[in-house]
Backbone as a chain_set.jsonl record, in Angstrom:
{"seq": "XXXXXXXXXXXXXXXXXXXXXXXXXXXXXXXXXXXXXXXXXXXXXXXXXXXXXXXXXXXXXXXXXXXXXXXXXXXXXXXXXXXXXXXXXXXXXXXXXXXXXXXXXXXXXXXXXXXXXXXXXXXXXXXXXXXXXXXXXXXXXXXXXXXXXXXXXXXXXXXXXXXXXXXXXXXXXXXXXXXXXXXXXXXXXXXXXXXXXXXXXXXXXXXXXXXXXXXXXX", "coords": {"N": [[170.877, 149.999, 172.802], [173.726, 149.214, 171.561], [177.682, 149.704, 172.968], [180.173, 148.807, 172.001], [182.185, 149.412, 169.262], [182.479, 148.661, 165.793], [184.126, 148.792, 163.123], [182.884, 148.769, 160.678], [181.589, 148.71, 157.547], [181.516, 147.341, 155.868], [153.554, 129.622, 140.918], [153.852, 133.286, 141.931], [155.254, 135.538, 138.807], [158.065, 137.369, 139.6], [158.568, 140.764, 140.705], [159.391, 142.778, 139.233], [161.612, 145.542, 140.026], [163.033, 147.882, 138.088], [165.256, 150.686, 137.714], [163.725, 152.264, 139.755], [162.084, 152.718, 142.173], [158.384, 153.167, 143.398], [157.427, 154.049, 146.383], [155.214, 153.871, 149.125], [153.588, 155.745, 151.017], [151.971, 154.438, 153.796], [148.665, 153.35, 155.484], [146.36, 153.087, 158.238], [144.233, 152.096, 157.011], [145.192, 150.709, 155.209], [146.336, 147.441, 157.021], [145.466, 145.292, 156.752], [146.563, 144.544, 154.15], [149.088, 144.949, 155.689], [149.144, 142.858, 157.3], [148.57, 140.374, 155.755], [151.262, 140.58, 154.464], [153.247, 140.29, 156.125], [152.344, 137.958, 157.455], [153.205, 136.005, 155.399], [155.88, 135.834, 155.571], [158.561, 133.055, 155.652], [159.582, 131.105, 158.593], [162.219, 131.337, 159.441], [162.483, 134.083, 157.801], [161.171, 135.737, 159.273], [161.993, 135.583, 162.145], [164.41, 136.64, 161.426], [163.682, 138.992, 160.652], [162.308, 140.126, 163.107], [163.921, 139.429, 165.114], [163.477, 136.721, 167.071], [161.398, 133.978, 166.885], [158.569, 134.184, 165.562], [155.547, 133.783, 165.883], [152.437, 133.7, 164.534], [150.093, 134.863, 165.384], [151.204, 136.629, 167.31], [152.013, 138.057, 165.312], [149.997, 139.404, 164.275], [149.134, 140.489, 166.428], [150.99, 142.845, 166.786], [150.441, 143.911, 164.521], [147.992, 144.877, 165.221], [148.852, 147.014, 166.68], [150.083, 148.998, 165.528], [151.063, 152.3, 165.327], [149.44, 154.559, 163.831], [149.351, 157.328, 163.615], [151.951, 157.912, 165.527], [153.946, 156.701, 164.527], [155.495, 155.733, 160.966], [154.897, 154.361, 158.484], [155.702, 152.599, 155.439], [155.219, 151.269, 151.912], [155.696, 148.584, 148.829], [153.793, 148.157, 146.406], [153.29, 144.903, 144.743], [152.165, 144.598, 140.867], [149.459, 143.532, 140.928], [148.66, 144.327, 143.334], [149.596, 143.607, 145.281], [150.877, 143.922, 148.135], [154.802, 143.862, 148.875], [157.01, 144.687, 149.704], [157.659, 146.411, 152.754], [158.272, 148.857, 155.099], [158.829, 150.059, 158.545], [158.719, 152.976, 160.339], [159.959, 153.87, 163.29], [159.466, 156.487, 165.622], [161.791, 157.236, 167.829], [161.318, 157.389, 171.938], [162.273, 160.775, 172.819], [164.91, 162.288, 174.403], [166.572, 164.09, 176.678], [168.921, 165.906, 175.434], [170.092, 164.346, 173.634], [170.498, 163.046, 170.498], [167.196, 163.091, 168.461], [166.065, 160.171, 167.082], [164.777, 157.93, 165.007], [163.871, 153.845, 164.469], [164.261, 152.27, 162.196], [162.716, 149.474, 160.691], [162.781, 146.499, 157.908], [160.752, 144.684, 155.502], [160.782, 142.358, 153.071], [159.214, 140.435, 150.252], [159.822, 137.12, 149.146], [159.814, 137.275, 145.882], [160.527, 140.138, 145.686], [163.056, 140.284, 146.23], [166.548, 141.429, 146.222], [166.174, 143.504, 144.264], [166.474, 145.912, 144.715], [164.402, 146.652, 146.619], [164.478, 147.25, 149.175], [166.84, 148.962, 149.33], [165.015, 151.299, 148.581], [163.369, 151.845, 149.947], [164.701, 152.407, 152.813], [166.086, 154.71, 151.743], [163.863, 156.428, 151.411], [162.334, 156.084, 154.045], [164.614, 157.671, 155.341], [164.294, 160.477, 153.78], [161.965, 161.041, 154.929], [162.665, 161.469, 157.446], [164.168, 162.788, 157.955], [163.239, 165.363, 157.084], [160.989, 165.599, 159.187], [162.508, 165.769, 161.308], [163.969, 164.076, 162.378], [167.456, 163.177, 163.983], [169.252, 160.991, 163.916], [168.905, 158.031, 162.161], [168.116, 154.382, 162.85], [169.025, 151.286, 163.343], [168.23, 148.019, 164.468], [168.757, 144.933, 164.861], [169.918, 141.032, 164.137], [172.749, 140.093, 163.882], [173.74, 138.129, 162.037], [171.768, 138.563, 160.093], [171.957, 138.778, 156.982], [170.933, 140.365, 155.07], [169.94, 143.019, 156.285], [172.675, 143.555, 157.049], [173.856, 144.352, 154.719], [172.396, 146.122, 153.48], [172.669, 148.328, 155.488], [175.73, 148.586, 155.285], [175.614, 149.213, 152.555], [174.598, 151.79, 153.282], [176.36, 153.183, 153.98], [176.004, 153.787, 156.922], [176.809, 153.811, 160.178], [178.088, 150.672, 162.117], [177.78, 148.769, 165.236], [178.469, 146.001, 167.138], [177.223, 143.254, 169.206], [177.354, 140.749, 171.072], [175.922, 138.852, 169.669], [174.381, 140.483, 168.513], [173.416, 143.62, 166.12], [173.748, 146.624, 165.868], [172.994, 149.579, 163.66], [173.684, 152.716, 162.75], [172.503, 156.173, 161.434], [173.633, 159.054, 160.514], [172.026, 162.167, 160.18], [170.926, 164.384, 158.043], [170.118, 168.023, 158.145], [166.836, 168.809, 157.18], [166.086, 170.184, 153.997], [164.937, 172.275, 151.667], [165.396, 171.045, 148.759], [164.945, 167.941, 150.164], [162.028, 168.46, 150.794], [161.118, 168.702, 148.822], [161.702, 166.424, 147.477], [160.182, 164.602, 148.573], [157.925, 165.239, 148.532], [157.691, 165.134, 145.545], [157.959, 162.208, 145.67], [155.685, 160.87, 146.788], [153.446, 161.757, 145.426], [154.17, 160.474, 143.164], [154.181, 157.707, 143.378], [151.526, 157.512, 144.33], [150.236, 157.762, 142.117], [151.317, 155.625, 140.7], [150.293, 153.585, 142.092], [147.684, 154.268, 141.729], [147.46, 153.841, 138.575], [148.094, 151.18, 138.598], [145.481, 150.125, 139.57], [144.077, 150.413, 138.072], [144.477, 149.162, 136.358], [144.314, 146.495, 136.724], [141.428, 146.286, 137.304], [140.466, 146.729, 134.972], [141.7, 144.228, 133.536], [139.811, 142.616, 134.843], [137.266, 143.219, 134.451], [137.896, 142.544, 131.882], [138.454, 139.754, 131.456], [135.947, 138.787, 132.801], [134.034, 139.592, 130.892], [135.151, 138.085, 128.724], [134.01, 135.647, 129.753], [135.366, 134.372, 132.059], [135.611, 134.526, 134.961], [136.694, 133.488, 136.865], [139.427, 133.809, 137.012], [140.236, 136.799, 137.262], [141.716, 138.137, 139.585]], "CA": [[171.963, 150.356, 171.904], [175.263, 149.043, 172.303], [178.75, 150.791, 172.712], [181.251, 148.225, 171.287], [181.994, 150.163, 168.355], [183.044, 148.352, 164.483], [184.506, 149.831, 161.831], [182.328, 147.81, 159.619], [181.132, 149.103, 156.321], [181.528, 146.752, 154.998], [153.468, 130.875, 141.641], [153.906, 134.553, 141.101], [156.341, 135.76, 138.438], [158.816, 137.972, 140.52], [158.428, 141.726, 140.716], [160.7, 143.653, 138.354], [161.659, 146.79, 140.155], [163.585, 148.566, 137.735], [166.175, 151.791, 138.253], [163.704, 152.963, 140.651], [160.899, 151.889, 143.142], [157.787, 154.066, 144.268], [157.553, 153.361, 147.591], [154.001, 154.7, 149.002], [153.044, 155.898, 152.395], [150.454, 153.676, 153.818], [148.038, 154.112, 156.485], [145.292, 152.36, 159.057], [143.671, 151.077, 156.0], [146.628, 149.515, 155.321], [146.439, 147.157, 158.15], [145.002, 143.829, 155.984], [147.681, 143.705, 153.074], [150.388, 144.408, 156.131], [149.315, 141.416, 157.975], [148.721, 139.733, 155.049], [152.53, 140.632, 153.825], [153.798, 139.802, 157.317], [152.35, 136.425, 157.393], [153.743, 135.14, 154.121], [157.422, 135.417, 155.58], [158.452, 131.908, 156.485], [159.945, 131.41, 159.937], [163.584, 132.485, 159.127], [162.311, 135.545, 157.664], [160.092, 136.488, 160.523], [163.353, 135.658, 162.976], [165.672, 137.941, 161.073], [162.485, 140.594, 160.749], [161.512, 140.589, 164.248], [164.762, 138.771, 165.846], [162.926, 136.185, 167.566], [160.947, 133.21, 166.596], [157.274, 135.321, 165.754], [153.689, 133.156, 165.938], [150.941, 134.294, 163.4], [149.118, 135.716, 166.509], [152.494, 137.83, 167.848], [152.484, 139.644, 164.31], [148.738, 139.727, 164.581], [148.837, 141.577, 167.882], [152.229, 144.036, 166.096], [149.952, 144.805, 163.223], [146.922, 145.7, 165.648], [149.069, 147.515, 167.767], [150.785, 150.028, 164.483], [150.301, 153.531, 165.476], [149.652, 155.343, 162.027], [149.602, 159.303, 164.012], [152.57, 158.392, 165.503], [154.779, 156.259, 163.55], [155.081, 155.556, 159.822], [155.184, 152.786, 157.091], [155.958, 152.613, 153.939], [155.067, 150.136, 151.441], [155.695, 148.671, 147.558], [153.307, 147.315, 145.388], [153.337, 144.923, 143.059], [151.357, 144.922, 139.563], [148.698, 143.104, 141.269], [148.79, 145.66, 144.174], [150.022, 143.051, 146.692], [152.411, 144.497, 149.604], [155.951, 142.899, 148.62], [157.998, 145.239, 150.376], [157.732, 147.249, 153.589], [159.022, 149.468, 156.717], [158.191, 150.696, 159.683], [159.722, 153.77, 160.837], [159.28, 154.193, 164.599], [159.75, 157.45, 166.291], [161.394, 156.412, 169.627], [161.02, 158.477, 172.6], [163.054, 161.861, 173.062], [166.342, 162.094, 175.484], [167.198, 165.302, 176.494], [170.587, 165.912, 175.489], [170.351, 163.132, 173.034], [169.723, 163.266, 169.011], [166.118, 162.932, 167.771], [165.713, 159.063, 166.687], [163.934, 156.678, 164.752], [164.199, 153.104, 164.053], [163.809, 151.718, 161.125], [162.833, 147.699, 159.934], [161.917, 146.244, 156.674], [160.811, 142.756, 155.455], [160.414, 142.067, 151.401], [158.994, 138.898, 150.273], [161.271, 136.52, 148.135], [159.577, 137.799, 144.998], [160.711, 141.417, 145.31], [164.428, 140.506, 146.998], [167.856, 141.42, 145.023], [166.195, 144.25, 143.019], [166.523, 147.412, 145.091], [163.112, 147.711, 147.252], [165.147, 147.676, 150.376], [167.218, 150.61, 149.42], [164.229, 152.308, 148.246], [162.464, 151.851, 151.537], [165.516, 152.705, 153.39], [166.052, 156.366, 151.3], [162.693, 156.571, 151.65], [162.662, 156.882, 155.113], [165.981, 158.637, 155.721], [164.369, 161.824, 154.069], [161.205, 161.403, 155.964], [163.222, 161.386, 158.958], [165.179, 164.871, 158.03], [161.726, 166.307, 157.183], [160.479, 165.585, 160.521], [164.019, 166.562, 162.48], [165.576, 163.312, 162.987], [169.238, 163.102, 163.368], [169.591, 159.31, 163.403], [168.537, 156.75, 161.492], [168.831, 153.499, 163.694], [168.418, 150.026, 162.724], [168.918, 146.982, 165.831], [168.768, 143.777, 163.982], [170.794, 139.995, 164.43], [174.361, 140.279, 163.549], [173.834, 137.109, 160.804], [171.096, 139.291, 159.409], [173.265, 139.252, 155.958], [170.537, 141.291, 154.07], [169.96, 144.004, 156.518], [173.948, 144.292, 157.102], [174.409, 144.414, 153.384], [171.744, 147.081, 153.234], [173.13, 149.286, 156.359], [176.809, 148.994, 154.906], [175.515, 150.145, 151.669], [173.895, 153.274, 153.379], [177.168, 153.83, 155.14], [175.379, 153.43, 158.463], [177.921, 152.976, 161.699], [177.455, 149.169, 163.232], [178.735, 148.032, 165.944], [178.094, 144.186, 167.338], [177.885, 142.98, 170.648], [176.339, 139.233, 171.789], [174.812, 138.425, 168.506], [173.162, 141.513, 167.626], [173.978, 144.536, 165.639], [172.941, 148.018, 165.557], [173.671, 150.659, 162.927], [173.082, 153.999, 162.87], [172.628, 156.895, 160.024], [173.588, 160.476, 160.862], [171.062, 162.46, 158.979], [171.137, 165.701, 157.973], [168.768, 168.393, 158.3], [165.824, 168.875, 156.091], [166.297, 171.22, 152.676], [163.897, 172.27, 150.817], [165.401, 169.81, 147.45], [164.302, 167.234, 150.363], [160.774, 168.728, 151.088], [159.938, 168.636, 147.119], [161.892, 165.068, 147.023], [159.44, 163.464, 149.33], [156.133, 165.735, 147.952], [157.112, 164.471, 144.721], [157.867, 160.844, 145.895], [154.509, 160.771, 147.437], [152.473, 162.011, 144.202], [154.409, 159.372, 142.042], [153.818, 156.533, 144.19], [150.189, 157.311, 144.508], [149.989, 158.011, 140.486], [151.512, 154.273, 140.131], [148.987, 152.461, 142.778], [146.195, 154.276, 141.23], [147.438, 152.925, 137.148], [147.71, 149.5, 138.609], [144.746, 149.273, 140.909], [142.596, 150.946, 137.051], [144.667, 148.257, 135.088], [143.456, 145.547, 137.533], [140.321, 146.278, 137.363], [140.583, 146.457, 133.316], [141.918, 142.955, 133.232], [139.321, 141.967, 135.814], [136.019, 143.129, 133.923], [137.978, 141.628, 130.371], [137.835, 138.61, 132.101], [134.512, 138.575, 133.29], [133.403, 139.865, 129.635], [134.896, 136.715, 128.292], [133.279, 134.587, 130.631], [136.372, 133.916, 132.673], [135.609, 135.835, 136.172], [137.786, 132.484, 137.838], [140.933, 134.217, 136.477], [140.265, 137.592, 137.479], [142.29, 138.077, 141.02]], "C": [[173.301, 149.973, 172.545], [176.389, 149.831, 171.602], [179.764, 150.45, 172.636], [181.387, 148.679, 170.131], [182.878, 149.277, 167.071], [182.99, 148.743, 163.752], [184.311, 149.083, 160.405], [181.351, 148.448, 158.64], [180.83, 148.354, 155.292], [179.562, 146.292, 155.19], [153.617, 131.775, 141.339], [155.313, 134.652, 139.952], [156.854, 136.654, 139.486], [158.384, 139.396, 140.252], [159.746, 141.915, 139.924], [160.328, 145.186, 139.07], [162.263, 148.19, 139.1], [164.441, 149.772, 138.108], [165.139, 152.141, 139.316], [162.196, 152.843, 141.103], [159.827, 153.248, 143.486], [157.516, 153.131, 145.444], [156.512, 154.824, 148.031], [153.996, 154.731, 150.297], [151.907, 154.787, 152.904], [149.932, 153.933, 155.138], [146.49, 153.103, 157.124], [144.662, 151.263, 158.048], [143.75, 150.101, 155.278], [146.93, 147.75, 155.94], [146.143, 145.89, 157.742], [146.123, 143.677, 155.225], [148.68, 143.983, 154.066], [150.163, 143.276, 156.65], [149.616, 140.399, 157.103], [150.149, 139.27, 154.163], [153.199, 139.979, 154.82], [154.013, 138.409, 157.464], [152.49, 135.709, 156.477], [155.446, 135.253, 153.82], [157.516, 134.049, 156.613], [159.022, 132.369, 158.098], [161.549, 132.02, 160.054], [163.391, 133.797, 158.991], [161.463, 136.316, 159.022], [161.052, 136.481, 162.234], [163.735, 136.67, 162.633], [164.684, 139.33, 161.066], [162.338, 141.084, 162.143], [162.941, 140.122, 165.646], [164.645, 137.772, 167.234], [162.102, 135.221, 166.707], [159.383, 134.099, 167.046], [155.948, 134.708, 165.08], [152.841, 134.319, 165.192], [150.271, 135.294, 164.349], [150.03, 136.89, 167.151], [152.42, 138.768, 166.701], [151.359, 140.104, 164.79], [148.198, 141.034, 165.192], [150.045, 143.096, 167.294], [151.212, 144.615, 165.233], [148.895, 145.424, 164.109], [147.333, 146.794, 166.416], [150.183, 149.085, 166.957], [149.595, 151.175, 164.907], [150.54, 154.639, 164.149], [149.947, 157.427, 162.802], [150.881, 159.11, 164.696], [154.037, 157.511, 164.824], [154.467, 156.364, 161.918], [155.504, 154.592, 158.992], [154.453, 153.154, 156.041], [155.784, 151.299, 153.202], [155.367, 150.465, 149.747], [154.738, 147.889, 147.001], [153.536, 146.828, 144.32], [152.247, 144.912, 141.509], [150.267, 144.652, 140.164], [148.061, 143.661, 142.808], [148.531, 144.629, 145.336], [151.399, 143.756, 147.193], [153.72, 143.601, 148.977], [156.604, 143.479, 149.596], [157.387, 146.15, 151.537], [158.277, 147.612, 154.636], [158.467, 150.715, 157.795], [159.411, 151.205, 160.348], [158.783, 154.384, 162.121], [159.803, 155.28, 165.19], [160.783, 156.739, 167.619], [162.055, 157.895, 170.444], [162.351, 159.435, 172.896], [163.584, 161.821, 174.592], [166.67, 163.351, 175.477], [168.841, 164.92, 176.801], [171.491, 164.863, 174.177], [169.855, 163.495, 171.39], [168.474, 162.831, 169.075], [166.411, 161.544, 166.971], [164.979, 158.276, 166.378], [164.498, 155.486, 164.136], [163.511, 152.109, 162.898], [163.887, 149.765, 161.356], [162.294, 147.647, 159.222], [161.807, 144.809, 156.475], [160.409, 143.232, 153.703], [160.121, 140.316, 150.915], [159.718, 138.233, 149.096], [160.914, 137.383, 147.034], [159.86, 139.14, 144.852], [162.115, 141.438, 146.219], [165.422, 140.881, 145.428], [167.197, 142.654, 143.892], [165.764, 145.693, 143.946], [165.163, 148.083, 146.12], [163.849, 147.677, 148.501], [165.499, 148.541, 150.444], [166.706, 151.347, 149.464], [163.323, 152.775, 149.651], [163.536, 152.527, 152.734], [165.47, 154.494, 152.7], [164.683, 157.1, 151.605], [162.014, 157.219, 152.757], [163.57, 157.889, 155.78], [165.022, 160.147, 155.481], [162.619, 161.624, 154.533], [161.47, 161.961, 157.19], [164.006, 162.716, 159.231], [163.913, 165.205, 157.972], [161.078, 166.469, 157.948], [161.537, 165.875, 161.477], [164.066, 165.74, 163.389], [166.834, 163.262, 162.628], [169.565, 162.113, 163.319], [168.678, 158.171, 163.619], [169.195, 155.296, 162.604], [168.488, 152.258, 163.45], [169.302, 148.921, 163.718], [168.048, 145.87, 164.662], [169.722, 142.078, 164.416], [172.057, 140.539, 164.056], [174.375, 138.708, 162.628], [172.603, 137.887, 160.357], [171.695, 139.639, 158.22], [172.365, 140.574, 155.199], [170.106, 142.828, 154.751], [171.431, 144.333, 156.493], [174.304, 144.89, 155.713], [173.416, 146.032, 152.955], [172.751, 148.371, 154.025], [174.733, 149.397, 155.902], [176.779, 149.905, 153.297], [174.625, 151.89, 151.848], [175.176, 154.308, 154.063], [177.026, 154.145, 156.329], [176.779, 152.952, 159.432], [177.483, 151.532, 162.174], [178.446, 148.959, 163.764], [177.52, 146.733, 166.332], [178.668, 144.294, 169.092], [176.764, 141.909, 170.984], [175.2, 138.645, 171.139], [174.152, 139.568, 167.966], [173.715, 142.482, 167.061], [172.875, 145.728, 165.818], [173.908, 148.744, 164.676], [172.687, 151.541, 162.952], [173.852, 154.942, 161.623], [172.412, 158.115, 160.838], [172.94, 160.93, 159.714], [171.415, 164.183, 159.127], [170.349, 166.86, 158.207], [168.355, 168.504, 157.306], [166.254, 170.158, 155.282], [165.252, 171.307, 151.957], [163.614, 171.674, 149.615], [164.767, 168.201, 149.066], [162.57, 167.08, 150.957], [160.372, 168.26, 149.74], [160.131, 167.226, 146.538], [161.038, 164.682, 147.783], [157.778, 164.16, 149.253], [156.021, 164.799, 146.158], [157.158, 162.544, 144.677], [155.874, 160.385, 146.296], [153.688, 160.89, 146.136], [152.729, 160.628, 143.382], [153.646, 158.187, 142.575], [152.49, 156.246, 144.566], [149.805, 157.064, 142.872], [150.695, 156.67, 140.566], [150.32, 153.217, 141.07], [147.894, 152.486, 141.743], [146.457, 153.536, 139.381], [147.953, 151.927, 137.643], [146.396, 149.313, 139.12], [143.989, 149.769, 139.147], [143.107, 149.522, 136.086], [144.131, 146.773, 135.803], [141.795, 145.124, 137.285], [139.915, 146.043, 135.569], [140.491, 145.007, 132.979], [141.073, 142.459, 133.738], [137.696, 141.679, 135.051], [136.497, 142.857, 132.429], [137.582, 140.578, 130.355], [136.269, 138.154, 131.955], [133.697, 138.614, 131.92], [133.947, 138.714, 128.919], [134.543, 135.692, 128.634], [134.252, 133.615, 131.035], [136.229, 134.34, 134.073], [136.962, 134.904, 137.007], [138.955, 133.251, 137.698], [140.98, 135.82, 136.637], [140.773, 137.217, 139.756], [141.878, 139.446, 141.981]], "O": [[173.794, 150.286, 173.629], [176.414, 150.367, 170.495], [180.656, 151.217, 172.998], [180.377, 148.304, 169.534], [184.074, 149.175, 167.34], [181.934, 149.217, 163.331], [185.074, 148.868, 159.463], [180.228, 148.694, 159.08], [180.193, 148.52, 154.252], [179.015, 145.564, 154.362], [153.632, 131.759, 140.108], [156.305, 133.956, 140.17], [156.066, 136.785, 140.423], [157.596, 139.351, 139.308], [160.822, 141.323, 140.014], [159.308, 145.849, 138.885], [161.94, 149.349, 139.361], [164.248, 149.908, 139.317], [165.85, 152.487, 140.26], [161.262, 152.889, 140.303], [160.358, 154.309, 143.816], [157.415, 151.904, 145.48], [156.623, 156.01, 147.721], [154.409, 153.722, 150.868], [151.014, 154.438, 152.132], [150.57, 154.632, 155.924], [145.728, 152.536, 156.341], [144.591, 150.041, 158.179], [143.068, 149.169, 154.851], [147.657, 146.974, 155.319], [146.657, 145.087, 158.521], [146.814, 142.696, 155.499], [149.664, 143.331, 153.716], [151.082, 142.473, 156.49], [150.54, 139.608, 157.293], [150.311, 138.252, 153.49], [153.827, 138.987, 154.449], [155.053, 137.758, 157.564], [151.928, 134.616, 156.544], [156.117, 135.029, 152.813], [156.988, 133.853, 157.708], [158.954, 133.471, 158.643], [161.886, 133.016, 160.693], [163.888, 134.641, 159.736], [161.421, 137.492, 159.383], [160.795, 137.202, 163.198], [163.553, 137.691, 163.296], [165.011, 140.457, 161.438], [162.251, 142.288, 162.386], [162.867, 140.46, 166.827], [165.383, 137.878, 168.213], [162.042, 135.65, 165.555], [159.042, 134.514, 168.153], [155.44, 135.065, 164.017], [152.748, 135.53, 165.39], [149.967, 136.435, 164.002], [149.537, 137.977, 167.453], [152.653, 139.97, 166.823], [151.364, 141.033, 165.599], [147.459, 141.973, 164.895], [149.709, 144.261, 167.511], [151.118, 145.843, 165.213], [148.749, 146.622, 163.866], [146.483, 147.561, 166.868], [150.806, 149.923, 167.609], [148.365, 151.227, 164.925], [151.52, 155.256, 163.731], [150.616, 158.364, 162.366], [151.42, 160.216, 164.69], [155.124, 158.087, 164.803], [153.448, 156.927, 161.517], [156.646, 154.131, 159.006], [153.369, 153.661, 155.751], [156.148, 150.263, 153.758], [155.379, 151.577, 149.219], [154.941, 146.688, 147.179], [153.838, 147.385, 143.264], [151.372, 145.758, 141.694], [149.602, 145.687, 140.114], [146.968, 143.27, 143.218], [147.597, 144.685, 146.136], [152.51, 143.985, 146.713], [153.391, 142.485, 148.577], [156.851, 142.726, 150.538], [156.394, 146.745, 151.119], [158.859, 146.738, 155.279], [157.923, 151.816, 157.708], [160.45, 150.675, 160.742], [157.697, 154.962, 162.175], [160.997, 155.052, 165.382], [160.385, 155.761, 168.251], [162.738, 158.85, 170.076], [163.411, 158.883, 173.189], [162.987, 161.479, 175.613], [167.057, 163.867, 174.428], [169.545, 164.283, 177.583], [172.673, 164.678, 173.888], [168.863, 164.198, 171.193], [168.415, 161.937, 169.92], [167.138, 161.779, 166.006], [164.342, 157.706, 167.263], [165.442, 155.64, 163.361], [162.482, 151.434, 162.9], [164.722, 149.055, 161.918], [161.276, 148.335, 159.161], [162.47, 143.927, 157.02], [159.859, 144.269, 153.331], [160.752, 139.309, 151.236], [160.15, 138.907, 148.161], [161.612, 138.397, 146.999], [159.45, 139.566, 143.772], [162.353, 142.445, 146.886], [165.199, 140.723, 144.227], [167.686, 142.721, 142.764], [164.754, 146.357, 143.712], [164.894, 149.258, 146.368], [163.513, 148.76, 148.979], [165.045, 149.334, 151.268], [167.104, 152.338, 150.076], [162.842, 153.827, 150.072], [162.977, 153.212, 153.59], [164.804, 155.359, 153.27], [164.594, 158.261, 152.002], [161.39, 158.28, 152.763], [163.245, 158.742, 156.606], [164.864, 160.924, 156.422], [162.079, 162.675, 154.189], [160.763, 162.717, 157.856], [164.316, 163.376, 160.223], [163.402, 165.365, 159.081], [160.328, 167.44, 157.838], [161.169, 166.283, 162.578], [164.15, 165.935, 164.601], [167.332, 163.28, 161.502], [170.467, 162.0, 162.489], [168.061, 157.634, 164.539], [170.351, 155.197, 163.016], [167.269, 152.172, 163.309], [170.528, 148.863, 163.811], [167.072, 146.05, 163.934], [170.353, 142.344, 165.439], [172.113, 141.767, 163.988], [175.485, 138.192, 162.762], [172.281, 136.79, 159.903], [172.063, 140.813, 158.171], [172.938, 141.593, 154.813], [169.934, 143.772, 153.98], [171.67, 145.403, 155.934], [175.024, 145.887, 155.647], [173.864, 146.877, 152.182], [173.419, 149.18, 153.382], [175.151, 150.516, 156.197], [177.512, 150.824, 152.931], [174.245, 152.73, 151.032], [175.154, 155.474, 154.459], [177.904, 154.803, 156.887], [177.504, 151.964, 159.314], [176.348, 151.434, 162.641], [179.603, 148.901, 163.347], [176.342, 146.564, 166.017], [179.555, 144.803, 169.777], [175.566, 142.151, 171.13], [174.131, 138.182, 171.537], [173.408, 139.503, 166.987], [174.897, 142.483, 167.406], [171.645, 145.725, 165.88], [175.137, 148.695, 164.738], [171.466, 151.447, 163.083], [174.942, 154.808, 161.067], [171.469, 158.326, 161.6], [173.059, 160.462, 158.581], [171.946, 164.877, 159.994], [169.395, 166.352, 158.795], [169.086, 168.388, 156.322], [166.743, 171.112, 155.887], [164.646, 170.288, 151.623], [162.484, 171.545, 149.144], [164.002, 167.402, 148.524], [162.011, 166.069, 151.383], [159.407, 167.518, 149.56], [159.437, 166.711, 145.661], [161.247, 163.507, 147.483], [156.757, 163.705, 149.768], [155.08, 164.187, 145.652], [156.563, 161.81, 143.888], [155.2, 159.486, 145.793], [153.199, 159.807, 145.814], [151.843, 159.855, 143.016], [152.554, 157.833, 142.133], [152.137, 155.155, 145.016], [149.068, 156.131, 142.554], [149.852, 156.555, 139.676], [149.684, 152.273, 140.601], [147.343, 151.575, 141.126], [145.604, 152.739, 138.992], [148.647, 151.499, 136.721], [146.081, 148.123, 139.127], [142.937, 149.131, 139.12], [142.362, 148.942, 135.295], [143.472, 146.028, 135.077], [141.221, 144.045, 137.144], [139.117, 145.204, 135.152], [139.56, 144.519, 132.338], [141.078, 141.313, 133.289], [137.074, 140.619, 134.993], [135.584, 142.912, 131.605], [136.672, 140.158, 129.641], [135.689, 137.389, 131.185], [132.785, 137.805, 131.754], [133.027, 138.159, 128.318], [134.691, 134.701, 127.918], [134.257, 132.436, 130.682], [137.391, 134.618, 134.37], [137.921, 135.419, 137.582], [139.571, 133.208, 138.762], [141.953, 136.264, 136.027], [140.348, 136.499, 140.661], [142.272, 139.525, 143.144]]}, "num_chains": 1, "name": "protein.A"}
């Protein structure tokens, strides 16, 4: 973390998110559609994701190496209940004397950019992060990273810059009980939309097959 401080605030059809994204917990089982989401950002995106130039086999080893008991990620599906969007919110280790911290990163694949799953993934975590009794939100990233800065200035996040890189940080608040029932009922919704895509999937899949199409079932 650096302590230069700026007072800066400043193919498929596409996913339509509309006013408002479920954004689903995900978990060990998980672990195929993240790689699979991972490795379908070109090499720019997998720079600005990981801030480094990141080999098929480097995510590879990141995705085998996601600890689901003690971190957490979040993901969006789309209709077809591919990963578009996700983030990994990492605990990192306790400082006495120091706030309670985790750091957040997200990646979204072109098809679900410009329509709000960043934010959603971002709020998303924030009140995970009160509900578990963190006090800041922390996000280390490039400093030409335009779509995380554009995210972290719209959360009102602190950044400062120092030798190419940025960090911002989100003072959080503590947990309330309107954010215990916001993130019980985030959780219900977001499972209640997987499960009516993954039944309408399957609908379209055995229509298919009943017109003697199965090729066109995905």
């Amino acid at each position: 973390m650096h302590n230069k401080l700026a007072n800066d605030h400043s193919p498929r059809k596409p996913y339509t998110a509309g006013q408002a994204v479920p954004v689903r917990e995900l978990h060990a089982g998980h672990k195929a559609e993240i790689l699979n989401h991972l490795l379908q950002l070109n090499d720019e995106d997998r720079r600005l994701r990981f801030g480094t130039q990141t080999p098929d086999e480097v995510i590879a080893h990141y995705v085998e190496r996601l600890d689901f008991n003690k971190d957490n990620v979040f993901g969006v599906f789309d209709d077809e209940l591919k990963l578009i969007g996700m983030a990994h919110l990492a605990y990192l280790p306790e400082i006495k004397g120091q706030a309670r911290a985790a750091e957040f990163g997200v990646s979204v694949l072109p098809e679900g950019r410009s329509q709000g799953l960043g934010t959603a993934l971002l709020q998303r975590s924030a009140v995970h992060s009160r509900n578990t009794r963190i006090e800041t939100l922390y996000v280390h990233c490039l400093a030409n990273n335009k779509a995380m800065m554009h995210l972290a200035q719209k959360a009102d996040m602190r950044v400062e810059y120092a030798y190419g890189d940025a960090d911002a940080y989100l003072k959080l608040s503590p947990a309330s009980p309107a954010t215990i029932v916001e993130e019980a009922a985030n959780e219900q919704w977001a499972d209640l939309d997987y499960a009516m895509k993954a039944n309408l999937k399957k609908s379209n899949q055995a229509w298919w097959w009943f017109l003697g199409k199965p090729g066109l079932a995905r």
